[in-house]
C-alpha positions as CSV (number, residue, x, y, z in Angstrom):
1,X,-55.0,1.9,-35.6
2,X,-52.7,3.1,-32.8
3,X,-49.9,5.5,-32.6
4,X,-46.8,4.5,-31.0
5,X,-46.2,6.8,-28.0
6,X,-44.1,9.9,-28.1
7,X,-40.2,9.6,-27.4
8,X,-39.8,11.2,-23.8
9,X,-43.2,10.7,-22.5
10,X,-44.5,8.0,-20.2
11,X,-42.3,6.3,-17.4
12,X,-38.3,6.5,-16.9
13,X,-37.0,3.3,-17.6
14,X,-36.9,1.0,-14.7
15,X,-33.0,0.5,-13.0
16,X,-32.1,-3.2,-13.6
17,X,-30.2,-3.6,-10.4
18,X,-31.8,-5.0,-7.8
19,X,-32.8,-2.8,-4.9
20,X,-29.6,-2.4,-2.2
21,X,-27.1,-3.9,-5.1
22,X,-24.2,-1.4,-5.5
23,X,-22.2,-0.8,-8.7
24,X,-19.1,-2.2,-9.3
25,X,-16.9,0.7,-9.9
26,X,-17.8,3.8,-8.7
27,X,-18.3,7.0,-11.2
28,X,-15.1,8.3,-9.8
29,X,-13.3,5.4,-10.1
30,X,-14.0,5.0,-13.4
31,X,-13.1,8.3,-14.7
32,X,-9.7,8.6,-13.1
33,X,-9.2,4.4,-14.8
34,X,-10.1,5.9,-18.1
35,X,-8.6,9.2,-17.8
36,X,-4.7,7.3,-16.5
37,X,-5.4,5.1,-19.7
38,X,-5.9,7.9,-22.2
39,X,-2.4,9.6,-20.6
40,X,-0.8,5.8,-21.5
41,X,-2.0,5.5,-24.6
42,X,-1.1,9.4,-25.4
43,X,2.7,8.5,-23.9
44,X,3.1,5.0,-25.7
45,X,1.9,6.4,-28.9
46,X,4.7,9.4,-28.9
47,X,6.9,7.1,-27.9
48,X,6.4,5.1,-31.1
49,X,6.4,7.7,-32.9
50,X,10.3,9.1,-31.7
51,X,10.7,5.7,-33.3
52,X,11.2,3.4,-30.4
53,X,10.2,-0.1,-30.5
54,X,6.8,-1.6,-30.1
55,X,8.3,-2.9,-26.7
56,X,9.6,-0.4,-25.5
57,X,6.1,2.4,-26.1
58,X,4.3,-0.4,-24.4
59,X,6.4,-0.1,-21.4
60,X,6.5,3.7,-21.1
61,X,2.4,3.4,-21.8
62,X,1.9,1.1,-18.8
63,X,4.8,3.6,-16.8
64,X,2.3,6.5,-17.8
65,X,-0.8,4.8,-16.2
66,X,1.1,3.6,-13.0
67,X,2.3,7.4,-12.4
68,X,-1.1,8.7,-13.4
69,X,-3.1,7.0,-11.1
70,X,-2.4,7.8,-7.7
71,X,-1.9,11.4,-8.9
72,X,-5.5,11.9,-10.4
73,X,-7.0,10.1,-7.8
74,X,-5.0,12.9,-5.0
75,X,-6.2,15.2,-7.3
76,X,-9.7,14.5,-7.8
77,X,-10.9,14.3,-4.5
78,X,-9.0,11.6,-3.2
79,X,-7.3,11.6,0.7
């Protein structure tokens, strides 16, 4: 009878990409995406709540990410 190896022992996983292939979105890319989209979400939602419509918190959402954007990407290392 054998015992299943330890958790954390043997060989890292292997990477599945193949050798030379590049990600598609870089880390920093990423982040700033998901960081603009929690600042939509966050201005959309308190925009329903004020009691606005559906509509109209959409709107002010996708406003929130446009703005956000270019401004986290200046201020995360960006030119």
């Amino acid at each position: 009878m054998t015992t299943p190896p330890n958790p954390g022992t043997g060989s890292p996983p292997s990477d599945p990409r193949l050798p030379g292939e590049r990600p598609l979105v870089s880390l920093r890319a990423a982040v700033i995406f998901l960081i603009g989209i929690f600042f939509g979400l966050i201005a959309g939602g308190l925009t329903h709540l004020d009691g606005h419509s559906t509509a109209m918190a959409v709107l002010a959402g996708l406003g929130a990410v446009g703005v956000s954007i270019p401004v986290l990407h200046v201020m995360i290392g960006g030119h």
